[in-house]
N, C-alpha and C positions, 0 to 999 in steps of 0.2 A: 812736532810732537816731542814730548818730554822721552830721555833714555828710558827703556825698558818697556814702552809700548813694544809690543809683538808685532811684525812687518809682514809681507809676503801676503798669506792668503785671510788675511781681515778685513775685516768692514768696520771702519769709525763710522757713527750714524751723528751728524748734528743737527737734531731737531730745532723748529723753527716756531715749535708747539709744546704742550707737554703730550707725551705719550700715555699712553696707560700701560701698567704692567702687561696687559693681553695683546695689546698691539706690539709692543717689545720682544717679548716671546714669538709672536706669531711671524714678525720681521725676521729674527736670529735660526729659527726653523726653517722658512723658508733658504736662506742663503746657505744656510748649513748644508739642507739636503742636497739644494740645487747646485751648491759652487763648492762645497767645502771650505767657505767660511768661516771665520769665529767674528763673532760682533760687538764692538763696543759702542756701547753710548756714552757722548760727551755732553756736557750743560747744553743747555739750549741758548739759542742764536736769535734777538729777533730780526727779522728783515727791517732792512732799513726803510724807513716810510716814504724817500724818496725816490727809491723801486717800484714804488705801487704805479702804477697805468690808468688814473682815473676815467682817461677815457674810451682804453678798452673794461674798467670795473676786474683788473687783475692786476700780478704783479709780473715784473719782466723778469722771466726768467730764465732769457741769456744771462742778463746781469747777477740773478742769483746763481746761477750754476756757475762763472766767473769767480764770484767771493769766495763760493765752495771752495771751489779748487784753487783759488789763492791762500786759505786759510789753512788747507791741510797739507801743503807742499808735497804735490805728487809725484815728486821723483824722488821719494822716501822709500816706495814700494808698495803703498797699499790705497787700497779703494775707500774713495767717500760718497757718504749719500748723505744727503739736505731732505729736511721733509717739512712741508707748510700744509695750513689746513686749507689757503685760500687759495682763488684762481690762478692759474700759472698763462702767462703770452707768450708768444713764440713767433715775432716775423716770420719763420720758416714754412711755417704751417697755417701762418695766417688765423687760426680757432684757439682756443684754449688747449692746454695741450696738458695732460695728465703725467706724465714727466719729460724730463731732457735729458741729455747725455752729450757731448761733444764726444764721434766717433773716433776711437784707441784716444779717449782720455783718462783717466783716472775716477773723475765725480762725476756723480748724477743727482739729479734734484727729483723731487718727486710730489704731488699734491696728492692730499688726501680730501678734493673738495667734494669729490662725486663718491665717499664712503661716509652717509649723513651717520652712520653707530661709531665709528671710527674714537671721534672721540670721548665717550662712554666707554670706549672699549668692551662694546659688547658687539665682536663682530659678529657675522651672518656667514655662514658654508658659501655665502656666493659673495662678500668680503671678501674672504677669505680666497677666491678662486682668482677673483678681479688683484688683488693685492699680487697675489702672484706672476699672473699674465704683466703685470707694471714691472714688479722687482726685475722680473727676470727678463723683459725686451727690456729695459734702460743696462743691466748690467750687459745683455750679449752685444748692445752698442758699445760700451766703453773695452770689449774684448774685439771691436772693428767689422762687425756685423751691420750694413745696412737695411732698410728698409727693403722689406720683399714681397713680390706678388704672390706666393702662393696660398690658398685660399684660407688653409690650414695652419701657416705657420705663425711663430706666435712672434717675427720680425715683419709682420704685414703692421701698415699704418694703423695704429690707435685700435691694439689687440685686448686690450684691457676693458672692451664695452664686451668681449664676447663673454657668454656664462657660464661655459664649459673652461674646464686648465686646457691650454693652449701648449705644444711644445715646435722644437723648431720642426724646420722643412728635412731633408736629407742635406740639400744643397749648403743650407744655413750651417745647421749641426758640422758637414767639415770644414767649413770658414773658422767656423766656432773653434774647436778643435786644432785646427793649425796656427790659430793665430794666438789661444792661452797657450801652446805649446811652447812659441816661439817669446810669449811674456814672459813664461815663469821659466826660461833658462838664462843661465847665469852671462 
């Protein structure tokens, strides 16, 4: 990143799509409430065509969460997110997976295949919910939160089909907490 980008508690977004102004905003709100973020957006990125997965009909996206975070050089200090409209794969999970994150890394990738307004940018209150429940389990991975059984929390497998805004567990919440504590000191 070019001198004079702002480090520490930002989010670079590089889209893999165009955005709409209300997806952009709605993105930068989100992070801001939930992390105290500030968010930029950089040109769009396309995925390279020999990532796609024809014969799962997705794209691999180990491999994009990979370019991510080679492209943004995460031991800079700040968090990046990737965003595609189309299907994301994930060996790990074996299904389609609505984003990724390698756990205490820097980047997360994210689809937006399952928000058909998304790109109109006219999202829906339940958008809007789903959008949320994603940002925020891919970010509390990259802060070393894994997957959790409680029934509640919003670090249970693939939280972003629920309808309701989801938050963490208690248990989650002090991982959560001890482990940005121990990121953001010097």
């Amino acid at each position: 990143m070019p001198d004079g980008f702002p480090h520490g508690n930002t989010l670079f977004v590089r889209p893999m799509v165009r955005l709409s102004w209300q997806l952009r905003r709605a993105i930068s709100n989100i992070v801001k409430r939930e992390f105290g973020f500030s968010t930029v957006f950089l040109s769009m990125l396309k995925p390279p065509k020999h990532y796609f997965l024809s014969d799962k009909g997705a794209y691999d996206g180990d491999r994009l969460l990979t370019l991510i975070d080679r492209i943004f050089e995460p031991e800079k200090g700040y968090l990046a997110l990737g965003i595609i409209f189309e299907k994301l794969y994930s060996p790990l999970n074996k299904r389609g997976a609505g984003g990724l994150a390698f756990i205490g890394s820097r980047s997360m990738i994210i689809t937006l295949f399952n928000f058909p307004n998304a790109a109109s940018g006219k999202l829906t209150a339940r958008d809007l919910v789903l959008l949320h429940n994603l940002l925020c389990h891919e970010t509390y991975h990259i802060y070393g939160n894994k997957h959790c059984d409680g029934p509640d929390c919003i670090m249970k497998l693939r939280p972003y089909i629920s309808l309701r805004r989801q938050e963490l567990c208690a248990k989650c919440a002090a991982k959560f907490a001890k482990n940005r504590a121990k990121r953001n000191s010097p």
